[in-house]
C-alpha positions, 0 to 999 in steps of 0.5 A: 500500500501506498501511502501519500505525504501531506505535501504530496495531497496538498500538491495534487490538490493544487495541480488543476487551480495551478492549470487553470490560472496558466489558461486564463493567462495565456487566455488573455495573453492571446486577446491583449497581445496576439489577436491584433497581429495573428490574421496580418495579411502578409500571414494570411498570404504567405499560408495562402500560397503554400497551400496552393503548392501543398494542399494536393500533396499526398502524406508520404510527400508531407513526411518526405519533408519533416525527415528532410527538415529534421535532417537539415537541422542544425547543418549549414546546409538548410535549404528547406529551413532557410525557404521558411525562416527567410521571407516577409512572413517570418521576418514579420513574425520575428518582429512580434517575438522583439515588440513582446520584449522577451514575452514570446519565445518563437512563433510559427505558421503552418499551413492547410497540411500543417507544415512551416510556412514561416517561423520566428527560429528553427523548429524541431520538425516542420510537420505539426499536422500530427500535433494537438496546436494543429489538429485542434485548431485548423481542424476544428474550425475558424474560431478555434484556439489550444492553449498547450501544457506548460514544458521545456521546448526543444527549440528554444529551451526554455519554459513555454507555453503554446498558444495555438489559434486558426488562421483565416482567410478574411474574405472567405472566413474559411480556415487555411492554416494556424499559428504556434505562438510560444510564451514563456511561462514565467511571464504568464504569471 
């Protein structure tokens, strides 16, 4: 039998009020901070185009891509990096993470497959299809937005927290993409 230690009760205890004020804060991280700039329309663009090369692409195309990505990280030769983190879109994204003095840790897009289509830095991989930020964002509709767990993140080694939304096209209302914006966790609180 297993016993448990008053700190151990009181810590469990604690653990869904502790989640809940990281939501309300990156909740309302997103509506001061985010929403003014997420549907930008050099973003709304770039996603717009990418997906005009990608959106017919078979998964076994999509995957050819990641393993290249995760190949290419880390090496001076990036073609496939350098296409993502050079262009108006990220160079626009790069601006948000300076204006938010240290707030924002990185932010990406993706487009309709949830591959890159900008990034503030390098990410891990370039396919999030697979991941909760896109399949519960793009996929669940225009309005959608995932708030992430709190968790050491591989690209930029510190303590973040994901703030996940839907990107539209403003004439059509139709999602095309989603947006990543990593937060560091202490400035939430």
């Amino acid at each position: 039998m297993r016993t448990l230690t008053i700190a151990s009760i009181f810590a469990l205890s604690t653990l869904p009020a502790f989640a809940s004020d990281y939501q309300a804060a990156m909740a309302g991280y997103l509506e001061t901070n985010i929403r003014s700039w997420a549907q930008s329309q050099v973003l709304v663009d770039a996603i717009s185009s990418q997906n005009g090369e990608t959106n017919a692409m078979a998964q076994a195309d999509v995957d050819a891509l990641d393993l290249q990505w995760r190949a290419e990280v880390g090496t001076g030769d990036s073609a496939l990096i350098n296409d993502v983190l050079n262009n108006a879109a990220a160079d626009f994204l790069r601006a948000q993470v300076e204006a938010s003095g240290g707030r924002i840790t990185e932010v990406f897009i993706m487009d309709g497959q949830g591959l890159n289509v900008a990034a503030s830095g390098t990410t891990s991989d370039m396919w999030q299809g697979d991941e909760a930020k896109f399949q519960k964002t793009y996929s669940v509709g225009s309005d959608a937005v995932h708030f992430g767990e709190v968790e050491l993140d591989e690209s930029s080694r510190r303590y973040q927290a994901q703030i996940s939304l839907t990107i539209v096209d403003a004439e059509s209302g139709a999602a095309i993409g989603a947006m990543t914006v990593g937060v560091d966790a202490d400035s939430l609180m």
